[in-house]
C-alpha positions in Angstrom: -45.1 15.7 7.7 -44.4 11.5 8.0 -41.4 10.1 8.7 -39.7 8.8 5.7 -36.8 6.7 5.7 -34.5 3.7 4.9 -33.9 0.5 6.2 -30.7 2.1 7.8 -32.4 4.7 9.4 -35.5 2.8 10.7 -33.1 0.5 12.5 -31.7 3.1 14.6 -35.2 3.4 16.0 -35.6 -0.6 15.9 -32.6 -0.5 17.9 -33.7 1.8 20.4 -36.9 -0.2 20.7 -35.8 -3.7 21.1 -32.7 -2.3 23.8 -35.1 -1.2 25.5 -37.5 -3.9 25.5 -34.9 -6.3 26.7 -32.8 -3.8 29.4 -29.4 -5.6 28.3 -27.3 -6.0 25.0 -25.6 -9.0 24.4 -21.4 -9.4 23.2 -20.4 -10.6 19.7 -17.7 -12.8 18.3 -15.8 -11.8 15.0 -18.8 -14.1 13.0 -21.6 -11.9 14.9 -22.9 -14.9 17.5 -24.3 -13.6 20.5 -22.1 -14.7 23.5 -23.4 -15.6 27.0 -21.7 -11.9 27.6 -23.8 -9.2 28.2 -24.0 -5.5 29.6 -27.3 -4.1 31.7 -28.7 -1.1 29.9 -29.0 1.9 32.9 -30.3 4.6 30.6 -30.7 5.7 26.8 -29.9 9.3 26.3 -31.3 10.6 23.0 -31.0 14.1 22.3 -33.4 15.8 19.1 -35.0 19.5 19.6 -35.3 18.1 23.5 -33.3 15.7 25.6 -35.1 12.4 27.0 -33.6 9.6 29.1 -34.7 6.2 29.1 -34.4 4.3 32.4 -35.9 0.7 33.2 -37.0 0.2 36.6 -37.7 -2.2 38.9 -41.3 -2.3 37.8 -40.3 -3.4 34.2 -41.2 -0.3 32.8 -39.1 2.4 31.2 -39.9 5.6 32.3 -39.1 8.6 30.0 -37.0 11.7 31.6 -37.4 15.1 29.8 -34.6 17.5 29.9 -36.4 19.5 32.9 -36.3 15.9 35.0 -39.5 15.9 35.0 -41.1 12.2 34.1 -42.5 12.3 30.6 -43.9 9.0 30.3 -43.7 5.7 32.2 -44.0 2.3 29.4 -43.6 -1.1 30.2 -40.8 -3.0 28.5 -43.1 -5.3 27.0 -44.8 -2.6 25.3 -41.6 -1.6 23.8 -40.8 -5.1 22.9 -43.8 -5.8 20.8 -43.8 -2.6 18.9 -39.4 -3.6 17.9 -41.1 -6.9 16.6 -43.9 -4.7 14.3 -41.0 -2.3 13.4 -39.0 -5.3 12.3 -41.2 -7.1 9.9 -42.0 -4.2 8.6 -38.7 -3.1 7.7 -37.7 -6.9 6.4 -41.1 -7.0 4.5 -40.3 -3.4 2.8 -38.6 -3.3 -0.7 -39.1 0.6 -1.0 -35.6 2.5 -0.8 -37.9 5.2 1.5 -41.2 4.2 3.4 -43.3 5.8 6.1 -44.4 3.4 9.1 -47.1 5.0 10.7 -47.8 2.7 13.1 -44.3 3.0 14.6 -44.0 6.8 14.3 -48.0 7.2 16.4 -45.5 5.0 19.3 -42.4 7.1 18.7 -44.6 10.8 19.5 -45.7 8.7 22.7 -42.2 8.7 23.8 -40.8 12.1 22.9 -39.0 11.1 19.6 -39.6 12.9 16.1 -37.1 12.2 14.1 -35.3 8.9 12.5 -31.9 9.5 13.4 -30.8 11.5 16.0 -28.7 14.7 15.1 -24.9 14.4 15.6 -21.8 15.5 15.0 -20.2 12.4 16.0 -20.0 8.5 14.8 -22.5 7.5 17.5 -26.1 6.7 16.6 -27.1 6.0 20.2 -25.5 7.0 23.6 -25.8 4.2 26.0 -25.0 4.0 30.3 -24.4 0.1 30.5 -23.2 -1.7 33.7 -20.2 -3.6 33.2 -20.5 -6.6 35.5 -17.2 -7.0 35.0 -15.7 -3.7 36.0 -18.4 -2.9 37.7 -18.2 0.6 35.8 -21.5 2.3 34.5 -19.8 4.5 32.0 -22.5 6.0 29.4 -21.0 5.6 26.1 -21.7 6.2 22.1 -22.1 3.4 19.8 -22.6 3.3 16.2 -25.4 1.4 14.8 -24.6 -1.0 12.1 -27.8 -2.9 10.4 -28.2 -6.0 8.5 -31.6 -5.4 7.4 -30.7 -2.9 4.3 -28.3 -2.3 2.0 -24.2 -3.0 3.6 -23.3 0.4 4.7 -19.8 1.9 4.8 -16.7 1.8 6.9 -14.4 4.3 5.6 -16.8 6.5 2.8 -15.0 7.3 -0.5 -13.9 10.6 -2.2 -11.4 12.6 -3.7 -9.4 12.6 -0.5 -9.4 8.8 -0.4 -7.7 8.5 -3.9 -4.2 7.3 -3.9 -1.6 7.8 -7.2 0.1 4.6 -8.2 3.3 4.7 -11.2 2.6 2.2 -13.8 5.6 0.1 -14.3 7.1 -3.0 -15.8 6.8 -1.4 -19.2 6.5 2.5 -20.9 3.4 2.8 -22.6 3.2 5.1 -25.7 0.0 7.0 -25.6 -1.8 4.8 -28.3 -1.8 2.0 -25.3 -2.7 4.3 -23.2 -5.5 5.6 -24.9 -6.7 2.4 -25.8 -6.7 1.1 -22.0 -8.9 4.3 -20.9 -11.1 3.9 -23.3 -12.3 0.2 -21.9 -15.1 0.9 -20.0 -15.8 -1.4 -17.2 -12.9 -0.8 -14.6 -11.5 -4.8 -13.9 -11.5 -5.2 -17.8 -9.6 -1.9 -17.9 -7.0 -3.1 -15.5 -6.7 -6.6 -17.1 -5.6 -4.9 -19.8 -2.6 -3.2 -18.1 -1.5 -6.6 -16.5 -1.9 -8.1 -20.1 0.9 -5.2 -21.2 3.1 -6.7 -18.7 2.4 -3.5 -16.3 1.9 -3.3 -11.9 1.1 -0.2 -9.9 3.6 1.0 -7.6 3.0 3.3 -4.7 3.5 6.8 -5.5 1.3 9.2 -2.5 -2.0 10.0 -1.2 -3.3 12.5 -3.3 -5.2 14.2 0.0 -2.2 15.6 2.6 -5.0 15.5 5.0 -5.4 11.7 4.9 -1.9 11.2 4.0 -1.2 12.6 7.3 -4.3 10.8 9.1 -2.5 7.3 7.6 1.0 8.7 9.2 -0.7 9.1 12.5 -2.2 5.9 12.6 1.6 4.0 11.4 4.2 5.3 9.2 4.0 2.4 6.6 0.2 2.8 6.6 0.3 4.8 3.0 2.1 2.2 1.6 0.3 -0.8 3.1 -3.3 0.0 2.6 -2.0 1.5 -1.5 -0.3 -1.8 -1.3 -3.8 -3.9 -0.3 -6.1 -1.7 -2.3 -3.8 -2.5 -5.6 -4.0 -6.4 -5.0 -8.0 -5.8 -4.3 -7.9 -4.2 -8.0 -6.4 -6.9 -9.9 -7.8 -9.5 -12.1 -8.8 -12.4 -10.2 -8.3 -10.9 -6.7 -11.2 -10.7 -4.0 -12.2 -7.7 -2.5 -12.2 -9.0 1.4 -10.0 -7.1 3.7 -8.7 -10.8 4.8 -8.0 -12.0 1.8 -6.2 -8.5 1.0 -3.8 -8.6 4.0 -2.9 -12.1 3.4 -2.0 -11.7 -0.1 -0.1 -8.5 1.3 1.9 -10.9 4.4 3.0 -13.2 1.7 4.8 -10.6 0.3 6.1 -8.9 3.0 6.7 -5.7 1.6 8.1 -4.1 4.8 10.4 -7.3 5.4 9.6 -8.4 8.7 11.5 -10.4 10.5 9.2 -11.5 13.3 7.8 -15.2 14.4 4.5 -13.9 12.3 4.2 -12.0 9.6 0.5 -12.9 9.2 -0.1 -10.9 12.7 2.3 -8.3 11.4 0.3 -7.0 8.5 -3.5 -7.7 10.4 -2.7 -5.1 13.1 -1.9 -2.4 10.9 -5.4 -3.0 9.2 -7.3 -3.2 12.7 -5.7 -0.2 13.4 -7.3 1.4 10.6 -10.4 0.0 10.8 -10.9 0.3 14.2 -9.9 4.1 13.9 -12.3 4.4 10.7 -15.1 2.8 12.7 -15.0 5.4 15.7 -13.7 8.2 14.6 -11.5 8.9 11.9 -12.4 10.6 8.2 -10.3 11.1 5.6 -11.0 14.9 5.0 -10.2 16.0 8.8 -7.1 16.1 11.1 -7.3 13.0 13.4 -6.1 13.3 16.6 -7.0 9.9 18.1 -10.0 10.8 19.6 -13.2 8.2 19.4 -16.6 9.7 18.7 -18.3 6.1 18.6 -16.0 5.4 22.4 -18.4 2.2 23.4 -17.8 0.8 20.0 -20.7 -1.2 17.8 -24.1 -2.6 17.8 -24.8 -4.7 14.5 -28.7 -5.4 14.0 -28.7 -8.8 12.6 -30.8 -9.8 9.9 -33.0 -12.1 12.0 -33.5 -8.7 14.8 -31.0 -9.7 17.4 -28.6 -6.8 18.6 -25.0 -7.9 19.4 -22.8 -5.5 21.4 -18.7 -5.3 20.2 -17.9 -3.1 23.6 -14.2 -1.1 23.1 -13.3 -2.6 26.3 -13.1 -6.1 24.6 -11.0 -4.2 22.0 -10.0 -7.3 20.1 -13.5 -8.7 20.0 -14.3 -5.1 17.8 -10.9 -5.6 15.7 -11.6 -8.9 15.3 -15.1 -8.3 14.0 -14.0 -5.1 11.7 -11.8 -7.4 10.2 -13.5 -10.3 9.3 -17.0 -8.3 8.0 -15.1 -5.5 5.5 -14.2 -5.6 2.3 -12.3 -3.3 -0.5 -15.1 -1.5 -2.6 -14.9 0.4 -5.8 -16.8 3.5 -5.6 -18.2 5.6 -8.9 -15.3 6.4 -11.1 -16.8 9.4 -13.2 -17.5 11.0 -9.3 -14.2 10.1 -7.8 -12.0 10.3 -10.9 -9.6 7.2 -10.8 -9.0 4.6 -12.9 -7.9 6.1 -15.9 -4.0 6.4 -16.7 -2.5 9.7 -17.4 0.8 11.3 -18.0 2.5 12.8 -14.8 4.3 15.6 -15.3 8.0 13.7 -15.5 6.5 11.9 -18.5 5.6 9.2 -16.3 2.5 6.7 -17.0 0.0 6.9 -13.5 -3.5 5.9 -12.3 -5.5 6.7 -9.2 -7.1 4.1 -7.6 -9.9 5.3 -4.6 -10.1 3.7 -1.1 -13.9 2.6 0.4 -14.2 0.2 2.9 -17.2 -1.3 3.3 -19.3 -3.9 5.5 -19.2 -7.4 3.6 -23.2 -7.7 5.4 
């Protein structure tokens, strides 16, 4: 059966490709430039029904490890250079949502892979042994593969545990207004109408304990501060950016700090959670801190270059989180918030849901 597949998932193999066609992966900045920076690729471990390393050598060649040691295949990095460049057009060229390349699979069976993605139970995409030049360390590390070439993929994926409860107040509505509001069907229209009534959400809890407690881990005002940003991001005339959301949060200093900057203040809360998000943390299970994704993130650009945000420079992955995320509304009849209800102390309350995703 063909290979069949997205613009997300043939980019994992692109990626694989072109790192290996070029034996090095550059650094980012937070506006995705490729720095002078950059980190000599050892080996690519990628593990499907069989394990296979991929080393460069001296010779320019990468030569293909099976999980026996035993050499599999020995193929020069220019080979694997011009079949990234095929791979690429083809995907930039594509408009299907799914599409077969057979070209690049025929290259793929040469070197031992068969699938798209390779299984895991983790954030990474692709495990990595890079030389540091600085360190001089040749750690091998998991990365998580973020492409340019389809659709913006997610940060922190939506669901019922990623709804948070918000008390309407500023004014009682009787349940004619209230009925009226819910029955608006576009979502910003619906909540136009409640600031027309004079009404704000207020932070009430996370409807999840799971995530609750995932937030608490991460910082004990974090409930309130990302309820607090996802509320602005929800209002009439707001933007959805995760920069614009912070700011707007910093002027208001909901947590009254006292410090030299505020601005600073309120942006390390939301690295923290995006970093956290990015390698490791879901919303449905107990986070403990761990990183699955520990060498951070490789973002295929949209004209094919691969830059590297290494968790070593820790504030060059922040920094990039930060300035490439914004606040998303997910589907409402799947997630079920939006609509105001009655709590049980006769209150007035809406659920709003929490995605974060890539801006690009």
């Amino acid at each position: 059966m063909a290979l069949t597949g997205n613009k997300g998932e043939w980019s994992e193999i692109y990626t694989l490709f072109r790192l290996l066609g070029e034996g090095k992966v550059h650094a980012g900045d937070a506006s995705l430039n490729k720095l002078e920076l950059y980190f000599p690729i050892l080996n690519i471990i990628r593990e499907e029904s069989k394990r296979y390393e991929y080393k460069p050598n001296i010779e320019q060649s990468i030569v293909i490890i099976d999980e026996d040691g035993n050499e599999y295949a020995k193929i020069s990095m220019e080979k694997f250079m011009e079949e990234s460049k095929t791979l690429l057009e083809t995907i930039k060229e594509t408009n299907e949502p799914a599409f077969e390349i057979p070209s690049t699979e025929c290259f793929m069976g040469q070197i031992g892979c068969t699938k798209l993605k390779a299984p895991s139970i983790d954030k990474a995409d692709i495990h990595i042994v890079i030389h540091d030049l600085r360190t001089n360390m040749t750690p091998e590390l998991g990365f998580s593969i973020k492409s340019q070439l389809g659709s913006p993929s997610t940060l922190l994926n939506p669901g019922k545990p990623t709804n948070i409860t918000y008390r309407i107040v500023g004014k009682t509505l009787n349940d004619a207004e209230i009925s009226s509001i819910n029955a608006i069907k576009n979502h910003i229209p619906r909540m136009q109408a409640l600031a027309d009534k004079g009404c704000s959400l207020e932070y009430s809890d996370i409807e999840h304990q799971t995530f609750k407690n995932n937030l608490l881990f991460l910082d004990t005002c974090m409930p309130e501060f990302i309820a607090a940003c996802l509320s602005w991001a929800n209002m009439p005339n707001s933007t959805s950016s995760i920069k614009d959301a912070v700011t707007a949060i910093a002027l208001q200093n909901p947590f009254k700090y006292t410090g030299n900057n505020i601005q600073a203040f309120y942006e390390h809360k939301m690295k923290v959670l995006l970093l956290d998000s990015a390698l490791g943390m879901t919303p449905a299970k107990e986070w403990t801190g761990r990183y699955d994704a520990n060498g951070g993130y490789l973002v295929v650009k949209k004209d094919g270059d691969i830059v590297c945000y290494h968790f070593y420079n820790r504030n060059d992955v922040e920094d990039y989180l930060f300035n490439n995320t914004r606040l998303d509304n997910p589907s409402r009849s799947r997630y079920s918030f939006g609509s105001l209800y009655r709590g049980e102390d006769g209150k007035t309350y809406m659920k709003l849901n929490l995605q974060i995703r890539f801006t690009k």
